[in-house]
Steps between C-alpha positions, in 0.01 A plus 500: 500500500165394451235686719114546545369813605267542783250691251171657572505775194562801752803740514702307718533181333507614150798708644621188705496287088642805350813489729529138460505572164750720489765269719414246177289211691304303276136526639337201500160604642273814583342310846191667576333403892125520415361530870137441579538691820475877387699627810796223411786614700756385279347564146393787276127437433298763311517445121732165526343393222671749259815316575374254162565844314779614635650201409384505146616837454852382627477180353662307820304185584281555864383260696203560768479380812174489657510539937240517726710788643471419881771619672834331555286187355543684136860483518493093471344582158778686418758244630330183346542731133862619532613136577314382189675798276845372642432207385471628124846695602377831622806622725353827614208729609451815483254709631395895577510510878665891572408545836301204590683302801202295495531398195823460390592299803285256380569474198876424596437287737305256229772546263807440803285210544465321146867708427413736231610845476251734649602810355267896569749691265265804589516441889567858696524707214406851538103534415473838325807436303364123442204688336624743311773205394144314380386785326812594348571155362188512275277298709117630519330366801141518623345520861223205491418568858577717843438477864679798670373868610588735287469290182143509319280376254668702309802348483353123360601447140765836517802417323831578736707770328743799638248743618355141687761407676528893606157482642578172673799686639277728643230274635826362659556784691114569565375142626827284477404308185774283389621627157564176343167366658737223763241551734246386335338815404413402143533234257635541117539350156728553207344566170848537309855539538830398347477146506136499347464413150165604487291734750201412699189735406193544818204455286242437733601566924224534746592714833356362840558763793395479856556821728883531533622166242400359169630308177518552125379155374591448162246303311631534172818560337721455147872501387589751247834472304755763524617626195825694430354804326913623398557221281 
């Protein structure tokens, strides 16, 4: 089946292109929604542009999208691109939505309409076991930006490992953060994971923080090949 992925180069959707992977779709496209509006209710904005090197890294073709991210009105944008890709023979889409009613009822109701496949392979799964599943896959992830009590500065730029998803677990308990982030609470990016062929190195990132939120901005970044030290 060929499919596009609903891709903004956090967690969710790399996991979202890694399952489609695995069920043997051909992936046609990485489609990045490049919104102009910065609280974009449907898309993943800080650091979209790093999509261009997560698809590098993967070598899958991406294709950006750019939306003035008004709400509901953003979702035409979305519509008028998916009937174009099923054009070119793209029979699904998949995307990250976990918890996300919002969301993924949206993006099925496009897809019911131009009859694609709308398919959230990650929808309802358990959020500390979806991390650790992350972590224990081989993925490394980044937080490039938070807006939730209990989760500072600090935590911009930190890499999400074991002992991280163990404090999340407890800032769970302490001020209800959602440990896979569904409500918002923080934004990510994957550096490097099984499907890379090369990983993404921060060179340059520039952290903006203003009382209780901020974002890791990364203004400059490389590919490094991965070599296979036990041949």
């Amino acid at each position: 089946m060929k499919s596009v992925i609903l891709y903004s180069g956090g967690k969710d959707s790399t996991m979202a292109l890694y399952e489609s992977q695995k069920n043997g779709d051909e992936v046609y496209a990485l489609l990045a929604m490049v919104s102009r509006n910065k609280e974009s209710y449907m898309f993943h904005v800080p650091d979209i542009h790093m999509v261009d090197y997560c698809s590098a890294a993967m070598e899958i073709p991406s294709i950006d999208v750019l939306t003035d991210g008004i709400k509901e009105e953003e979702l035409n944008d979305l519509e008028e691109t998916l009937k174009r890709l099923k054009e070119k023979g793209v029979e699904a889409v998949y995307s990250g939505a976990l918890e996300s009613v919002y969301q993924k009822s949206r993006i099925d109701k496009i897809c019911e309409k131009l009859e694609l496949k709308s398919i959230a392979p990650l929808w309802h799964k358990d959020p500390v076991e979806y991390m650790k599943e992350i972590v224990n896959q081989g993925f490394e992830v980044i937080i490039t930006s938070v807006s939730a009590y209990g989760l500072t500065k600090e935590w911009l730029g930190k890499t999400i490992t074991a002992d991280t998803i163990d404090e999340l677990i407890e800032l769970n308990k302490k001020y209800g953060i959602h440990p896979a982030f569904e409500g918002g609470e923080a934004e990510t990016l994957v550096i490097d994971g099984p499907m890379f062929d090369r990983k993404i190195v921060i060179d340059e990132a520039e952290i903006t923080w203003n009382f209780d939120n901020g974002v890791y901005d990364i203004k400059k970044a490389h590919l490094e090949e991965k070599y296979d030290y036990s041949l």
